[in-house]
N, C-alpha and C positions, 0 to 999 in steps of 0.2 A: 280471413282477417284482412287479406289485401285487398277486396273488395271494401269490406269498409274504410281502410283507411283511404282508398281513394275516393269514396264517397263523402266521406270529412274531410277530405283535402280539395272536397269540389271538381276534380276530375271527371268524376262516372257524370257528374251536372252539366257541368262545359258538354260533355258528347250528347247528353238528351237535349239540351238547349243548341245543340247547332243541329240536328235532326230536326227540331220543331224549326230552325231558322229553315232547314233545305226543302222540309214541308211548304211551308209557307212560304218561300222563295218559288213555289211549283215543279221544281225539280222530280219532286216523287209523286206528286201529282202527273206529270205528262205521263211518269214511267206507269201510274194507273189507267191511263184517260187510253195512253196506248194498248194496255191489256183488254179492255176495252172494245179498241176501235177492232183490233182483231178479231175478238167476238162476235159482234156486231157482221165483219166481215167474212164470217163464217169458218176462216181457216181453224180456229179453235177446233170447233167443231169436226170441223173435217177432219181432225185429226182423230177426234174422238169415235167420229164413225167409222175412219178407216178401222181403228181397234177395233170397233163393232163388229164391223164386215169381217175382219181376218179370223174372230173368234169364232163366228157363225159357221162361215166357212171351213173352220178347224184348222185352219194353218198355226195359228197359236197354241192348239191343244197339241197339234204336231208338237211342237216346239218343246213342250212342256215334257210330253212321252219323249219325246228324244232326250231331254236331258234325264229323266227318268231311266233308259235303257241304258246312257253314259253310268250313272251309277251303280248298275244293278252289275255291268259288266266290270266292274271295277275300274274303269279308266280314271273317274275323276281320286277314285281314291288313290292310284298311283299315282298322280299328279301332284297330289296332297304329299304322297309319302316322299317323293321326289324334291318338293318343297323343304322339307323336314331336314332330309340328306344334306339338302345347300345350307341349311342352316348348320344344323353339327359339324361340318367340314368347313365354316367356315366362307363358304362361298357368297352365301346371302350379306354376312356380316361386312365382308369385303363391298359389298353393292350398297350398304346402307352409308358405312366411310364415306364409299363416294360421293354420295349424297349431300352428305353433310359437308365435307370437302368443297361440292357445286356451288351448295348453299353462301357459305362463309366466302368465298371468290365471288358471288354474287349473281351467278349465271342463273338459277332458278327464277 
């Protein structure tokens, strides 16, 4: 319902219509034209083939088996449970305060 009423109150309009201004101002046009040049400039790509190459090679499936064997060993599941701990005790709770604490000071 807050969606619509700021849609009736022209809010959600005002932010489409300065999108369409920052369009049309080429702002998000460069940020395309740049996506782009990079393409063009191969790094994309390169990046794409590096992944190629690592999976061919199996470093990647390494990867994958290794975290497959972290589970099967229960590591990840005691990390999890460990998790759990911090929260019933309190600890996690403590770390989120502070967060929020950060937050409201302004430091985030």
């Amino acid at each position: 319902m807050r969606k619509v009423a700021e849609w009736k109150s022209g809010r959600v309009e005002d932010w489409y219509m300065r999108k369409v201004a920052e369009w049309k101002s080429s702002r998000l046009e460069d940020l395309y034209m740049r996506k782009v040049a990079e393409w063009k400039s191969g790094r994309v790509q390169n990046w794409y083939m590096r992944k190629v190459a690592e999976w061919k090679l199996g470093r990647l499936e390494d990867w994958y088996m290794r975290k497959v064997a972290v589970w099967k060993s229960g590591r990840l599941e005691d990390w999890y449970m460990k998790r759990v701990a911090e929260w019933k005790s309190g600890r996690m709770e403590d770390w989120y305060m502070r967060k929020v604490a950060e937050w409201k000071r302004g430091r985030v």
